[in-house]
Backbone of each chain as ProteinMPNN parsed JSONL, in Angstrom:
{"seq_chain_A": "XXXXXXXXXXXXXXXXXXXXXXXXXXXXXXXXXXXXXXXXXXXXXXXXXXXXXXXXXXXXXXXXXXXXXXXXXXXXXXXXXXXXXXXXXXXXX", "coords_chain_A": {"N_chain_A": [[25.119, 17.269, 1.297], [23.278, 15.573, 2.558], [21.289, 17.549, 2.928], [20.04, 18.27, 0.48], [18.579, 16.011, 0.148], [16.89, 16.134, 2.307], [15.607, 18.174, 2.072], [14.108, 17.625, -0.345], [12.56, 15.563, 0.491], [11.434, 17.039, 2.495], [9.888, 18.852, 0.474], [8.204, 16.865, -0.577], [6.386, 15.654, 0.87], [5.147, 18.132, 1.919], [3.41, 18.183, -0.894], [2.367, 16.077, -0.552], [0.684, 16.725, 1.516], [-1.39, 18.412, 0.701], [-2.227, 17.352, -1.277], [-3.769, 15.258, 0.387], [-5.789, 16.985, 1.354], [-6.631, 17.812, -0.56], [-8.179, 15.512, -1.798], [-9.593, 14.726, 1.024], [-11.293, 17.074, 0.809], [-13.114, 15.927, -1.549], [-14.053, 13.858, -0.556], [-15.705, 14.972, 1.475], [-17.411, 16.762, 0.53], [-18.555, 14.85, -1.775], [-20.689, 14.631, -4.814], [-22.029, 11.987, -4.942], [-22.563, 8.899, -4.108], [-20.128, 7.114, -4.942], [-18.583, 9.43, -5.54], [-17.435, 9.498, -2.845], [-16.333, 7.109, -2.54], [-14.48, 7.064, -4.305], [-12.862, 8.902, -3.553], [-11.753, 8.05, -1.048], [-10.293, 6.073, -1.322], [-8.393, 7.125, -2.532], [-7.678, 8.767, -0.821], [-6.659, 7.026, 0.94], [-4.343, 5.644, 0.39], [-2.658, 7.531, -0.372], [-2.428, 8.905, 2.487], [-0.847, 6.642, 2.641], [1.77, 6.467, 1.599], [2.126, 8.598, 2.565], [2.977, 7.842, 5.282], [5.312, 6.432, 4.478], [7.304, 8.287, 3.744], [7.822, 9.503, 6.59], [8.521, 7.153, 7.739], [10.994, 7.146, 6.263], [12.285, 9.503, 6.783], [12.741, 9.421, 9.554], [14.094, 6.813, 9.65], [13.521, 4.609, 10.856], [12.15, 0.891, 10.501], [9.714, 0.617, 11.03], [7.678, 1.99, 10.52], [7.307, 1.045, 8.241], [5.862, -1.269, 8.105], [3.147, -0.502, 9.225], [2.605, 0.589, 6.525], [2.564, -0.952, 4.57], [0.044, -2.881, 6.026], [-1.762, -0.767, 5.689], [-1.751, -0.898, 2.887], [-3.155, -2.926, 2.52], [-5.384, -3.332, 3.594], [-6.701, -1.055, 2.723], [-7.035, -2.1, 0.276], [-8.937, -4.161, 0.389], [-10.997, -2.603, 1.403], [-11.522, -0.837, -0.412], [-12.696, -2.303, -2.334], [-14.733, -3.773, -1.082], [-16.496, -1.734, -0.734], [-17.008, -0.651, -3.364], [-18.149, -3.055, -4.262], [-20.703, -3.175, -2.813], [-21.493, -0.76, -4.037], [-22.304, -1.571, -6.025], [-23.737, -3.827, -5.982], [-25.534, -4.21, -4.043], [-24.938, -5.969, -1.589], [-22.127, -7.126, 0.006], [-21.138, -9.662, 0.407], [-21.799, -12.175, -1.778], [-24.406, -14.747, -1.073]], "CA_chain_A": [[24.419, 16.329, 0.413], [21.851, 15.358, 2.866], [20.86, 18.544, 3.009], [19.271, 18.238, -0.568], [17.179, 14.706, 0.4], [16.033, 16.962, 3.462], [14.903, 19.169, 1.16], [13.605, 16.967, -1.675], [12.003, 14.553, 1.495], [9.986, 17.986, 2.945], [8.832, 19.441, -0.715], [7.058, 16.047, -1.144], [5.448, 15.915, 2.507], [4.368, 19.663, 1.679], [2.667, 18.07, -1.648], [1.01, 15.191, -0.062], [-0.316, 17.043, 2.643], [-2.343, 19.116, -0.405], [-3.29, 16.026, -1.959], [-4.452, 14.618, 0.794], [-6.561, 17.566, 1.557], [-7.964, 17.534, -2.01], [-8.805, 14.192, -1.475], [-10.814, 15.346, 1.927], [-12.414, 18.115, 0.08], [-13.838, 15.519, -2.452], [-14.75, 13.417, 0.843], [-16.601, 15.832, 2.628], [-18.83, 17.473, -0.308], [-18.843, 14.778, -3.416], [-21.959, 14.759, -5.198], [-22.542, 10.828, -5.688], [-21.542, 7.473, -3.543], [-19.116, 6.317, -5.489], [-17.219, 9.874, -5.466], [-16.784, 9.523, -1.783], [-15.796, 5.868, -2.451], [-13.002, 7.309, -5.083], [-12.159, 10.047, -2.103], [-11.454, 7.102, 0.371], [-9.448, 5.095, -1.796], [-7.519, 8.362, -2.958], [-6.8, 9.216, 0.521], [-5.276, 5.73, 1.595], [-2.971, 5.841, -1.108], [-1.826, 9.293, -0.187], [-2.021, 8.903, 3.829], [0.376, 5.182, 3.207], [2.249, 7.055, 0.847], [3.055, 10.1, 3.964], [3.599, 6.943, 6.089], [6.556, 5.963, 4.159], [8.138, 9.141, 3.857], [7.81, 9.336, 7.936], [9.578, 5.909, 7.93], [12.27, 7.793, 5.64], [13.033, 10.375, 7.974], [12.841, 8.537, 11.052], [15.081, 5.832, 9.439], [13.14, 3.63, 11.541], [11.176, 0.099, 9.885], [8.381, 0.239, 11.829], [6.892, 2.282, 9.553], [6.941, 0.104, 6.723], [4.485, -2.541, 8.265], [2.249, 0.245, 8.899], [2.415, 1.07, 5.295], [2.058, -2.05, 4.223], [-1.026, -2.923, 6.426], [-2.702, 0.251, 5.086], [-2.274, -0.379, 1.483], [-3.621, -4.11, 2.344], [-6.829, -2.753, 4.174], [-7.715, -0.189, 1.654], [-7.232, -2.918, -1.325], [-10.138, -4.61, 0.816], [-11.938, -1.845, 1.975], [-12.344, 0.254, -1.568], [-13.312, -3.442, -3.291], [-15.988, -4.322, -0.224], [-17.042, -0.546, -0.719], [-17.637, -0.735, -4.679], [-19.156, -3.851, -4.402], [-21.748, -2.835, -2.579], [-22.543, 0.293, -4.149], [-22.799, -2.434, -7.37], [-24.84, -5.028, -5.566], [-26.326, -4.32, -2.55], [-24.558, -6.586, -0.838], [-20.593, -7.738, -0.015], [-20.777, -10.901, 0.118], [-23.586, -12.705, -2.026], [-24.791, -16.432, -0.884]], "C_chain_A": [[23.097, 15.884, 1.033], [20.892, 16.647, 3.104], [19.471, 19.016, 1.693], [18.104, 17.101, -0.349], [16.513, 15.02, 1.317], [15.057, 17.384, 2.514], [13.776, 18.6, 0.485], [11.938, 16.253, -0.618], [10.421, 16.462, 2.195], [9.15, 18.567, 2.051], [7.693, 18.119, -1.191], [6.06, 15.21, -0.046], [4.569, 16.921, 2.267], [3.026, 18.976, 0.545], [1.605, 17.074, -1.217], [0.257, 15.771, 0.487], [-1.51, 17.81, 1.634], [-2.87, 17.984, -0.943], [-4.163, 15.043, -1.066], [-5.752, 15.804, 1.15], [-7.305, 17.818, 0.534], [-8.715, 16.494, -1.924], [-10.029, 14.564, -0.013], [-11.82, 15.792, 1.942], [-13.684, 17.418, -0.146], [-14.562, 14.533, -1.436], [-15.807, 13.98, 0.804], [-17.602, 16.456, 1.248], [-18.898, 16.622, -2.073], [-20.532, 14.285, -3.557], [-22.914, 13.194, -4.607], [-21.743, 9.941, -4.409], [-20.004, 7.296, -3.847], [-17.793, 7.968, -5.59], [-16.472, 9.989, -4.055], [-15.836, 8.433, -1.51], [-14.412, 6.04, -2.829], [-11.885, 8.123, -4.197], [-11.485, 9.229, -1.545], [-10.265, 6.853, -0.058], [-8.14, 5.91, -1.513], [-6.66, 8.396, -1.574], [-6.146, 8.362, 1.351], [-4.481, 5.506, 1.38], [-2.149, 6.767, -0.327], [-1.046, 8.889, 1.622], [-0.56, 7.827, 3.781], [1.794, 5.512, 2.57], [3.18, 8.208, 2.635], [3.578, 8.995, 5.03], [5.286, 6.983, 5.701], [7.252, 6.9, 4.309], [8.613, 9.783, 5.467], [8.783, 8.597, 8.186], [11.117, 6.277, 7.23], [12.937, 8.562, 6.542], [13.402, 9.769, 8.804], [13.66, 7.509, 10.746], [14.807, 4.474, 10.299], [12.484, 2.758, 10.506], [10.162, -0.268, 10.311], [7.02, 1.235, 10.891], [5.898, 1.731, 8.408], [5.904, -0.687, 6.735], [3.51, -1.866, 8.288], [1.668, 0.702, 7.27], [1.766, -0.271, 4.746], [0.446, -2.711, 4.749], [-2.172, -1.841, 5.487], [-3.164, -0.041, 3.454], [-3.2, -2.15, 1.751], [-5.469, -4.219, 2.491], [-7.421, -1.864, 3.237], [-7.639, -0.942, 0.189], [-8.348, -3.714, -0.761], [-10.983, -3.882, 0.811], [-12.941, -1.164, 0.618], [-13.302, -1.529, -2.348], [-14.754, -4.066, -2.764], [-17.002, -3.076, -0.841], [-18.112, -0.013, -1.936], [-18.5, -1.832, -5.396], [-20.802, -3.931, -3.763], [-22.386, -1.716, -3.036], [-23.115, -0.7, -5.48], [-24.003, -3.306, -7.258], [-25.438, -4.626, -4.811], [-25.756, -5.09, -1.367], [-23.028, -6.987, -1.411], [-20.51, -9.116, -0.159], [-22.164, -11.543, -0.027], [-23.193, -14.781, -1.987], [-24.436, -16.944, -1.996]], "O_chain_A": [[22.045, 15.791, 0.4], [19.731, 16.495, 3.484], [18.459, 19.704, 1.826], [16.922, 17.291, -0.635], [15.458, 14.405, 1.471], [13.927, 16.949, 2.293], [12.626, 18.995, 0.675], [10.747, 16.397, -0.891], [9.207, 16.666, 2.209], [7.989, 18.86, 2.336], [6.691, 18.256, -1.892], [5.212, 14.344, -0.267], [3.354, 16.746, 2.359], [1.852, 19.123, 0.885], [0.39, 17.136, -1.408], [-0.934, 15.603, 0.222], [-2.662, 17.647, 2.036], [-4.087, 17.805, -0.987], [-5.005, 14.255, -1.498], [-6.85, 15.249, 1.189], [-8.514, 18.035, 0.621], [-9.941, 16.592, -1.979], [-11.239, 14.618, -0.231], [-12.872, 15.507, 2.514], [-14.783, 17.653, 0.357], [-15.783, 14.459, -1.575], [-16.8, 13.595, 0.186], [-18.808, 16.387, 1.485], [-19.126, 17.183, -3.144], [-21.295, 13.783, -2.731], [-24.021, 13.189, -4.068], [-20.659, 10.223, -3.899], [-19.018, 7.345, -3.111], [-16.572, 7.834, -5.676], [-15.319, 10.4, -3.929], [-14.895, 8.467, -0.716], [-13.425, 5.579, -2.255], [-10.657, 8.06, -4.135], [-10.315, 9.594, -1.433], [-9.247, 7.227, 0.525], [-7.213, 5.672, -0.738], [-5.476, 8.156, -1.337], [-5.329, 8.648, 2.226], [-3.646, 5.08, 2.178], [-1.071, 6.558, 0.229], [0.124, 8.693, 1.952], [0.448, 7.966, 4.473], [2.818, 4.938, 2.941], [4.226, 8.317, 3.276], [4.613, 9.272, 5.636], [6.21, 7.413, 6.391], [8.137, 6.656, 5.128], [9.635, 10.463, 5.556], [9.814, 8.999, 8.725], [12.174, 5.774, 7.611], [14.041, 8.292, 7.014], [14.602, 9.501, 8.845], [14.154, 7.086, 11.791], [15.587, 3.529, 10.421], [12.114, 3.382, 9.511], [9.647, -1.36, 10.07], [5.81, 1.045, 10.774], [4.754, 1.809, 7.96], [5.135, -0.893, 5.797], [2.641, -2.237, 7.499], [0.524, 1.061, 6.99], [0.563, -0.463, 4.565], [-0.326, -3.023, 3.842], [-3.139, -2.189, 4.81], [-4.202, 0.274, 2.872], [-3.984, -2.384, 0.832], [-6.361, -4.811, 1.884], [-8.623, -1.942, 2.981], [-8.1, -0.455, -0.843], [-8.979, -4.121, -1.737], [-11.995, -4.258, 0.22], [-14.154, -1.0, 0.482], [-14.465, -1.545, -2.753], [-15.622, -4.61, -3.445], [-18.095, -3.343, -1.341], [-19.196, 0.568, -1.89], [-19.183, -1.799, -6.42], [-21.764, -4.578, -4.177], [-23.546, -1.464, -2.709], [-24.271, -0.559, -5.878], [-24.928, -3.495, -8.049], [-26.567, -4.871, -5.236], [-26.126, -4.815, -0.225], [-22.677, -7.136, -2.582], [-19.705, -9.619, -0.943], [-23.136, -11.61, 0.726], [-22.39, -15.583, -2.464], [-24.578, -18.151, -2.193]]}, "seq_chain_B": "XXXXXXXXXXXXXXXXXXXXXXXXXXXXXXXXXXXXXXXXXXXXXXXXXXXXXXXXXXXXXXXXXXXXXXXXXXXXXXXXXXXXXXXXXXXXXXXXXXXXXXXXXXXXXXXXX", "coords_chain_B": {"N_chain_B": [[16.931, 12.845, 11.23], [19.259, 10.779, 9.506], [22.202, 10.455, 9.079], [24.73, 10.01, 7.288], [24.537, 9.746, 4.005], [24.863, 7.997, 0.917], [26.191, 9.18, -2.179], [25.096, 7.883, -4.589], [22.613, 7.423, -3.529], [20.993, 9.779, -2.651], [21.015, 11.344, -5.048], [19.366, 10.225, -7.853], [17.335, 9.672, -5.018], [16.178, 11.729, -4.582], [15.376, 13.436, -6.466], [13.107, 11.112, -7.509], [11.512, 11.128, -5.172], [10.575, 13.953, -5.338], [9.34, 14.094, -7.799], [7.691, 11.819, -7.447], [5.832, 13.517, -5.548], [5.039, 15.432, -6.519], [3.54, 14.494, -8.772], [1.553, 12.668, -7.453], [0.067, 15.43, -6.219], [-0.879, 16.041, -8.64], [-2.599, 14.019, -9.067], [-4.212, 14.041, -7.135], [-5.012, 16.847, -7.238], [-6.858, 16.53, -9.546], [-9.094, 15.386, -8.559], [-10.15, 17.978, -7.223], [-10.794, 19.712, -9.411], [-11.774, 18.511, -11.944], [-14.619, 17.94, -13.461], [-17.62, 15.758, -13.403], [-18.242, 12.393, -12.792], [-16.771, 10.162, -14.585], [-15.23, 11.519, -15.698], [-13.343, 12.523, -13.21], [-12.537, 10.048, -12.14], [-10.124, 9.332, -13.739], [-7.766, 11.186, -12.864], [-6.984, 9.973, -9.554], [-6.455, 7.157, -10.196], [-4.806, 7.521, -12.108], [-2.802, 9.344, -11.818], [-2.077, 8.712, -8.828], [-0.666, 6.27, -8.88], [1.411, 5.823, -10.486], [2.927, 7.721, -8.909], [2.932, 6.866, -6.512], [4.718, 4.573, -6.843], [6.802, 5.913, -7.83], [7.452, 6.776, -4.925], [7.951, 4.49, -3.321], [10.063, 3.487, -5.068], [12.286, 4.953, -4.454], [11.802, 4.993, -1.566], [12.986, 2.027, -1.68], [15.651, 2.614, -2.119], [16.439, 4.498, 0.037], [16.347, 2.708, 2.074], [17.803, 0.321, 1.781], [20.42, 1.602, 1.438], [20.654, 2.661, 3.734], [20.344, 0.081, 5.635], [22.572, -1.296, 4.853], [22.103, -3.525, 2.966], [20.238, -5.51, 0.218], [17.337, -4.396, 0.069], [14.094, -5.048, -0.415], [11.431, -5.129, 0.347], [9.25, -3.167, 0.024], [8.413, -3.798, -2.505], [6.341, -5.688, -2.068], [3.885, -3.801, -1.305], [3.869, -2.416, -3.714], [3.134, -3.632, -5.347], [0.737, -4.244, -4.283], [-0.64, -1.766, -4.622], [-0.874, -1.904, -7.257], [-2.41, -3.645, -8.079], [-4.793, -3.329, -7.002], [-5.504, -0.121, -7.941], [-6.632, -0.709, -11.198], [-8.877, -2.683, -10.296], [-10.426, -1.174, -8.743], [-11.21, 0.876, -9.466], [-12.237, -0.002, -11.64], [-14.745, -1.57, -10.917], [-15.887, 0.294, -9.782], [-16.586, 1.876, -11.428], [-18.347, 0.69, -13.245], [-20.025, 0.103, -11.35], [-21.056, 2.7, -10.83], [-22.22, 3.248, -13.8], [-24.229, 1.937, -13.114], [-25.437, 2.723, -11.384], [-26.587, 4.896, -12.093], [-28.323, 4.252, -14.556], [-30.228, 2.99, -12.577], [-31.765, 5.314, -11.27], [-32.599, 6.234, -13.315], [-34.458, 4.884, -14.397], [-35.817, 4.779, -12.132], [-36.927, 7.297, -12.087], [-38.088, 7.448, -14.651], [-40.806, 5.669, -13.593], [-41.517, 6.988, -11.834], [-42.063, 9.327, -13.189], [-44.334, 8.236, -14.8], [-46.433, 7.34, -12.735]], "CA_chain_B": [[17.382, 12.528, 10.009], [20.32, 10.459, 9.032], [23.986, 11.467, 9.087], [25.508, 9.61, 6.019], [23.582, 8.839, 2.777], [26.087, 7.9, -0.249], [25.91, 10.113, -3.663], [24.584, 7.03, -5.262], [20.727, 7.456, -3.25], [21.251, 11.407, -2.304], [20.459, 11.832, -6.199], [17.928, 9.391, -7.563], [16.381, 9.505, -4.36], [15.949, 13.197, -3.984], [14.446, 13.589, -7.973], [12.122, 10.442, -7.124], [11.179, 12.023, -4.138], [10.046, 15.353, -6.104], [8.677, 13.877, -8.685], [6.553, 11.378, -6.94], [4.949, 14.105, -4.804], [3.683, 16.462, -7.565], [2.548, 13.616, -9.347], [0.294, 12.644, -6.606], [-0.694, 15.929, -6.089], [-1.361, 16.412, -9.842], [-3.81, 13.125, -9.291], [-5.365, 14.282, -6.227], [-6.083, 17.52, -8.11], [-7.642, 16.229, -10.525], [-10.277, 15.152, -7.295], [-11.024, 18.917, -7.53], [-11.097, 20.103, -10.972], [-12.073, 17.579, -13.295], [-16.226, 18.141, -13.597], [-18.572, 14.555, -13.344], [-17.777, 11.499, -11.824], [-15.953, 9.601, -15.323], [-13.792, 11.961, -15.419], [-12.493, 12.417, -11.88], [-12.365, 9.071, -12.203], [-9.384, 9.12, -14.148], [-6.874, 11.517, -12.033], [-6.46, 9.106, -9.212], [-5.747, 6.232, -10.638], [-2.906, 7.116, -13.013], [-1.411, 9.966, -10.683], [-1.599, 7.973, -8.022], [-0.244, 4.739, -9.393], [2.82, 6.628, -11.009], [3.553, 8.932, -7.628], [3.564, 6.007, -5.746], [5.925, 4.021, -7.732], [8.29, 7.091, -7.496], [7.795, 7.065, -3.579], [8.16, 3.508, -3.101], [11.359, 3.0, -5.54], [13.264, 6.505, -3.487], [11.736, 4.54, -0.162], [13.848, 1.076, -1.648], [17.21, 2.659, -2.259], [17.343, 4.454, 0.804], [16.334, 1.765, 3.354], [19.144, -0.131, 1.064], [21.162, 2.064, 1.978], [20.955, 2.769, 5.701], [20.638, -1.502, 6.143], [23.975, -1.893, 4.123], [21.654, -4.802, 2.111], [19.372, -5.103, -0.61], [15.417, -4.118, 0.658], [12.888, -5.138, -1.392], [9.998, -5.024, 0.899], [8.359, -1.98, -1.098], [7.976, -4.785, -3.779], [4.864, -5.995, -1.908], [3.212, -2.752, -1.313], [3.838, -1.622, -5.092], [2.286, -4.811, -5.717], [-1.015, -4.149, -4.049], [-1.148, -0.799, -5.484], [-0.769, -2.065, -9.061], [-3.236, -4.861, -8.169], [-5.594, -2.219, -5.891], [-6.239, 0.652, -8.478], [-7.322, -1.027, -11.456], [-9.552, -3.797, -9.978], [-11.274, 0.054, -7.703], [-11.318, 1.935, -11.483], [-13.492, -0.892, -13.022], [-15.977, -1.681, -10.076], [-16.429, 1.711, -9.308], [-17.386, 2.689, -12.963], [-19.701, -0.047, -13.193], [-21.55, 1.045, -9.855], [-21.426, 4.391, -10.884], [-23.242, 3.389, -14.249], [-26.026, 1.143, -13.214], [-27.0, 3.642, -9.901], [-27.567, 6.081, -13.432], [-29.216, 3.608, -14.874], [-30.894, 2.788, -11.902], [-32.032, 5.948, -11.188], [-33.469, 6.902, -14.832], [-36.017, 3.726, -14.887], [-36.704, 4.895, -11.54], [-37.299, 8.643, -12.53], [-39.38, 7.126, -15.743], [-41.535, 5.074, -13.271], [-42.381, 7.595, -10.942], [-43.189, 10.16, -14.007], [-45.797, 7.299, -15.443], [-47.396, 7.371, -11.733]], "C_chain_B": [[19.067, 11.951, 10.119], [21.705, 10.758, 8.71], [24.306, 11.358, 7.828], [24.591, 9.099, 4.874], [24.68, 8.882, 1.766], [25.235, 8.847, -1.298], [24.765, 9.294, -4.349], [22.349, 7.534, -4.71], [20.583, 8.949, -3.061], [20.177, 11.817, -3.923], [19.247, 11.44, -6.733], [16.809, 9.428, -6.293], [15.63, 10.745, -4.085], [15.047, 13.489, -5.348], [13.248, 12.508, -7.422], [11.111, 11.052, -6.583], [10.052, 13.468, -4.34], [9.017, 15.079, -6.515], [7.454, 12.924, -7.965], [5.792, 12.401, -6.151], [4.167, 14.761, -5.483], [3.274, 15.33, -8.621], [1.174, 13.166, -8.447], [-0.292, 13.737, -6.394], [-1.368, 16.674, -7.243], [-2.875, 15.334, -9.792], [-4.636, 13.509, -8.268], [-5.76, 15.589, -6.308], [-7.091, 17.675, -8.798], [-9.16, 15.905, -9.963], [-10.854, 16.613, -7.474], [-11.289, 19.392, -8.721], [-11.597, 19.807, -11.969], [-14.151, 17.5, -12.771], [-16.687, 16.171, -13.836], [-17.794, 13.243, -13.332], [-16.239, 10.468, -12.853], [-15.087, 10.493, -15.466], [-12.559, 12.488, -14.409], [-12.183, 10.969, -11.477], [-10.229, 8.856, -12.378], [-7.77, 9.776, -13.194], [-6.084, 10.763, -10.817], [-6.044, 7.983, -9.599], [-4.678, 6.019, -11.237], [-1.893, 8.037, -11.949], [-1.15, 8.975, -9.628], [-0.586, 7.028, -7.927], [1.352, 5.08, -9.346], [3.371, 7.005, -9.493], [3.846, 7.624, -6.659], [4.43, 4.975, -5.964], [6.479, 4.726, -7.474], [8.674, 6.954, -6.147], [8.75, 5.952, -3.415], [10.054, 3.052, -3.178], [12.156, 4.069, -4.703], [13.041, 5.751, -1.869], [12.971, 3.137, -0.069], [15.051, 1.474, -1.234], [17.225, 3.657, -0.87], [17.823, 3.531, 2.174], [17.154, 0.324, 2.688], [20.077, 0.123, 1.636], [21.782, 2.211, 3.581], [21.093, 1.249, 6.211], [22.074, -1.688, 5.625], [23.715, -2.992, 3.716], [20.861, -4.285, 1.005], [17.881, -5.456, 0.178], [14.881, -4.024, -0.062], [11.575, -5.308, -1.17], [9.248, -4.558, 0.042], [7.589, -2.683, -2.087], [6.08, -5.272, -3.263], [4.021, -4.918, -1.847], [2.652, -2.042, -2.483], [2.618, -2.84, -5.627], [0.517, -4.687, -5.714], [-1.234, -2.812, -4.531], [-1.413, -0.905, -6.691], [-2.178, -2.899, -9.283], [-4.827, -3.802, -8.424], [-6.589, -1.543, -7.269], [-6.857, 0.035, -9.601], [-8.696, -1.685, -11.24], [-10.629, -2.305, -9.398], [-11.833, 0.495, -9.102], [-12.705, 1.19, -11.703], [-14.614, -0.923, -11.867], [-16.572, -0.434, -10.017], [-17.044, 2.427, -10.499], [-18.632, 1.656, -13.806], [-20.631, -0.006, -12.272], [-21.794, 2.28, -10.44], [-22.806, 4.716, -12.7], [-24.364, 2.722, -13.837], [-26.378, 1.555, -12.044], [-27.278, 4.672, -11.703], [-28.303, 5.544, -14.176], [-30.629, 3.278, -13.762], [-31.792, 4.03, -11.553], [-33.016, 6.783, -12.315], [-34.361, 6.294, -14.532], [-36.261, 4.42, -13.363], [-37.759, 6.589, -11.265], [-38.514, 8.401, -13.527], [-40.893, 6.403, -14.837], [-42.229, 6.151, -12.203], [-43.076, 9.08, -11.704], [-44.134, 9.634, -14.614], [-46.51, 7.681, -14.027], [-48.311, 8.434, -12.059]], "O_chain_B": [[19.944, 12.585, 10.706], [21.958, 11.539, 7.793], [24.255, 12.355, 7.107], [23.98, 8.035, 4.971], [25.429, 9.859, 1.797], [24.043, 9.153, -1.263], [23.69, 9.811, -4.651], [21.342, 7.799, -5.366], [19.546, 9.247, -3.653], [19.066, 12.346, -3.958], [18.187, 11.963, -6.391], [15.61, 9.249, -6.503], [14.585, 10.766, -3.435], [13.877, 13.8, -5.121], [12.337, 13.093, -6.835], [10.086, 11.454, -7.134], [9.082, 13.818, -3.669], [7.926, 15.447, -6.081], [6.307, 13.37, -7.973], [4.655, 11.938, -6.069], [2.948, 14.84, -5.335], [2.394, 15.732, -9.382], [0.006, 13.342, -8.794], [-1.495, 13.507, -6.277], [-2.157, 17.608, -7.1], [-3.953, 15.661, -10.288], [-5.843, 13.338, -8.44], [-6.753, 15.876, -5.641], [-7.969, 18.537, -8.804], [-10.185, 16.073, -10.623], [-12.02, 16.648, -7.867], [-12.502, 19.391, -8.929], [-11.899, 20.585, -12.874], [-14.619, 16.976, -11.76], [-15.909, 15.457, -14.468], [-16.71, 13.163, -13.91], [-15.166, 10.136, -12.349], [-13.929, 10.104, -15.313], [-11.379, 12.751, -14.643], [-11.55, 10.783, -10.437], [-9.391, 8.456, -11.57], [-6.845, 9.013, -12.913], [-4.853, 10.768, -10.817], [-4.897, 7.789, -9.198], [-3.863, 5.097, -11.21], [-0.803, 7.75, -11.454], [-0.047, 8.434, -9.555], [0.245, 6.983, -7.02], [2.213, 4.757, -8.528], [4.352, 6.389, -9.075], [4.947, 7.463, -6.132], [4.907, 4.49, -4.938], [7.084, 4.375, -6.461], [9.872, 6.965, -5.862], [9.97, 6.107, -3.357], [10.881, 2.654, -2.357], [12.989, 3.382, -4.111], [13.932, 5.879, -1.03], [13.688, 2.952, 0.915], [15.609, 0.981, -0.254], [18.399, 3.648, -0.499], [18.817, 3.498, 2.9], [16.972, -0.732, 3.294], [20.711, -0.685, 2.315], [22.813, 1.98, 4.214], [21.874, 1.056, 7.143], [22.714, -2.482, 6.315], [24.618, -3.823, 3.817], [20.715, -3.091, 0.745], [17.505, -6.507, 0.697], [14.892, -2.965, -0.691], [10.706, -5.551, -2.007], [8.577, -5.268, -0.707], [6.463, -2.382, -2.481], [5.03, -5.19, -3.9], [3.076, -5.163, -2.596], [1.618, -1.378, -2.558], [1.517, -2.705, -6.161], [-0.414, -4.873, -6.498], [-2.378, -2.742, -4.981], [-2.14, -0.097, -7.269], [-2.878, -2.869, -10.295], [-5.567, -3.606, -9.388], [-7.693, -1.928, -7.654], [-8.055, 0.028, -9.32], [-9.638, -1.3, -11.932], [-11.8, -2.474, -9.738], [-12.969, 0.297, -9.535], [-13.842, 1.631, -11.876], [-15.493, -0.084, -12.058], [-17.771, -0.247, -10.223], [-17.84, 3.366, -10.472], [-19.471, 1.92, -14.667], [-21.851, -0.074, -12.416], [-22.923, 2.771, -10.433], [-23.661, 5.582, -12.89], [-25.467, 3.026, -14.289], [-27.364, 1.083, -11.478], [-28.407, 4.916, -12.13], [-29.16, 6.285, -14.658], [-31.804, 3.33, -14.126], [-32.952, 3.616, -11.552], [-33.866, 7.657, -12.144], [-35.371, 6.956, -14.294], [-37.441, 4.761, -13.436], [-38.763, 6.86, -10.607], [-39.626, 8.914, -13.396], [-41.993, 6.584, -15.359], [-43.403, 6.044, -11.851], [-44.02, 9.753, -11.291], [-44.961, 10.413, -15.089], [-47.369, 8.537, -14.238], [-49.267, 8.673, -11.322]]}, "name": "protein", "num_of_chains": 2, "seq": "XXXXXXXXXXXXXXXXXXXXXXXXXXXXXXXXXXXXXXXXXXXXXXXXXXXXXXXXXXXXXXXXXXXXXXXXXXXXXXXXXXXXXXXXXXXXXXXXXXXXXXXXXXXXXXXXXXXXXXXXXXXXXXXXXXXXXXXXXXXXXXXXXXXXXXXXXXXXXXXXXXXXXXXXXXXXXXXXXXXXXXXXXXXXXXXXXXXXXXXXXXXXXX"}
């Protein structure tokens, strides 16, 4: 039986690791600001996302805070990120 | 990996599991395929959203499981994702029109020069 959540647990490791490398792709060569901005986001998601499934295997909870931290930092990071490509500036007087 | 998981998370958690991964990598496809910026727009945000909901809820029931309690951590995490992608969506598609705006008047001003 665990033999199948092995399973299930490495076919959706296999898929992140592709999505996060799409996400990279769109990194490394998008046209415009804002698609590297959408890249970033994309790929914090994904990376906190492969966290957890780490913390699955490993059956350890030390994971989890990591995960948690990550999605907390990239709900700052993409909002600092898009506000400045909007304004010019993060934080206006 | 884990010795004992009950029937109860084995199943649900193993479909979840699936399904959240090719959903995310249906949205972080969409990063390559989908042509100009509004519409690559759209791929992350809903795959994402979805795929990680799937992870999350398959991450609850088994760290349920292995504690022998109920774990509802995940709850905050899902939280800031739900919060996260919209609030990114909208800023980011309002930067993305007024640099094209920005960029026209400044295309028109430097073909008057």
């Amino acid at each position: 039986m665990n033999a199948v959540f092995a399973g299930a647990l490495w076919f959706a490791q296999l898929c992140l690791l592709l999505a996060i490398a799409c996400a990279a792709f769109r990194l490394l060569r998008g046209p415009a600001a804002q698609d590297r901005v959408l890249a970033l986001d994309t790929l914090n998601v994904n990376c906190m996302l492969m966290l957890l499934m780490l913390g699955m295997r490993s059956s350890s909870t030390a994971y989890f805070d990591m995960a948690l931290l990550m999605g907390l930092f990239g709900f700052v990071s993409s909002i600092a990120l898009a506000k400045f490509l909007l304004r010019g500036e993060v934080i206006e007087p | 990996m884990t010795t004992q998981l009950p029937l109860w998370v084995t199943i649900p958690g193993s479909l979840l599991l699936v399904i959240g991964g090719l959903l995310t990598l249906i949205g972080s496809l969409g990063l390559i395929r989908l042509r100009g910026f509004s519409a690559r727009m759209h791929g992350p945000s809903l795959g994402n959203t979805l795929g990680g909901g799937c992870v999350l809820i398959a991450s609850m029931l088994t760290s349920s499981a292995l504690l022998d309690r109920i774990v509802l951590h995940e709850i905050i995490i899902a939280a800031c994702i739900l919060i996260n992608s919209p609030i990114t969506a909208m800023l980011l598609m309002r930067a993305a029109s007024y640099r094209a705006i920005a960029r026209k008047q400044n295309d028109r001003a430097a073909a008057s020069d």
